[in-house]
C-alpha positions as a printed Julia matrix, in Angstrom:
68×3 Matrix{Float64}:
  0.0     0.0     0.0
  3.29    2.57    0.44
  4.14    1.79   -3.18
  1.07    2.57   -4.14
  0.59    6.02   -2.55
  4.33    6.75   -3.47
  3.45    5.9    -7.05
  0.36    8.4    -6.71
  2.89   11.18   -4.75
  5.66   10.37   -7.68
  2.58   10.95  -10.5
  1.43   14.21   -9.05
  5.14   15.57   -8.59
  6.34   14.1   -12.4
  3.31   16.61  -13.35
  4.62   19.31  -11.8
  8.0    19.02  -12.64
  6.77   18.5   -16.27
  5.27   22.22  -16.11
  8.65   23.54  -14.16
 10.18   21.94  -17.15
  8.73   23.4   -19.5
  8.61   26.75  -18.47
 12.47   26.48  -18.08
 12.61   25.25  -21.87
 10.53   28.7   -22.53
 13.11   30.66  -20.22
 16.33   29.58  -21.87
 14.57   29.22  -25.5
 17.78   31.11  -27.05
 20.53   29.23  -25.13
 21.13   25.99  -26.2
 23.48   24.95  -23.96
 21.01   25.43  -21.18
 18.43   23.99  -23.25
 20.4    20.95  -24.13
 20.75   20.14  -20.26
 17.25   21.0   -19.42
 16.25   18.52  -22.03
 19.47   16.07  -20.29
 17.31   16.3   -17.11
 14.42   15.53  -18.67
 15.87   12.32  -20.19
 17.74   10.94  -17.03
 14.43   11.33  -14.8
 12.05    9.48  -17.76
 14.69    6.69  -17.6
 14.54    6.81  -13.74
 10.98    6.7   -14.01
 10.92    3.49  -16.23
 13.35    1.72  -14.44
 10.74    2.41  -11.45
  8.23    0.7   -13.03
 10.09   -2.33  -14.35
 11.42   -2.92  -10.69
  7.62   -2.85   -9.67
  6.47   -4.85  -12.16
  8.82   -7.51  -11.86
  8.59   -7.37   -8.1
  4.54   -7.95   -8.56
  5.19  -10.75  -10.88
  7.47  -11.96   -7.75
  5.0   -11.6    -5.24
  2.42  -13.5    -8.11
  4.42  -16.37   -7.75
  5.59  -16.5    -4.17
  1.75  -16.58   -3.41
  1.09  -19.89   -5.74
């Protein structure tokens, strides 16, 4: 039930940061060295994010099959 309302916390903040994000892209629209690294960030947290939900999904899968 923690993973779960983490999840929700983590899906409310990603939104956030999504419109932070964007609004930085807006800010530093003619430098595209900051742009470049806004868009870095962006990257490295979406990979975070999917390696998130590949841990949980093969930790439910565990949990499917400990219970059998």
């Amino acid at each position: 039930m923690d993973l779960l309302g983490t999840a929700l916390i983590d899906g409310a903040g990603a939104k956030v940061k999504r419109n932070s994000d964007k609004k930085k892209l807006q800010e530093a629209e003619g430098d595209p060295e900051k742009t470049e690294q806004i868009l870095a960030d962006i990257k490295k947290r979406e990979d975070n994010g999917n390696r998130l939900i590949l841990f949980m999904l093969v930790l439910a899968l565990f949990v499917v099959i400990a219970a059998n």
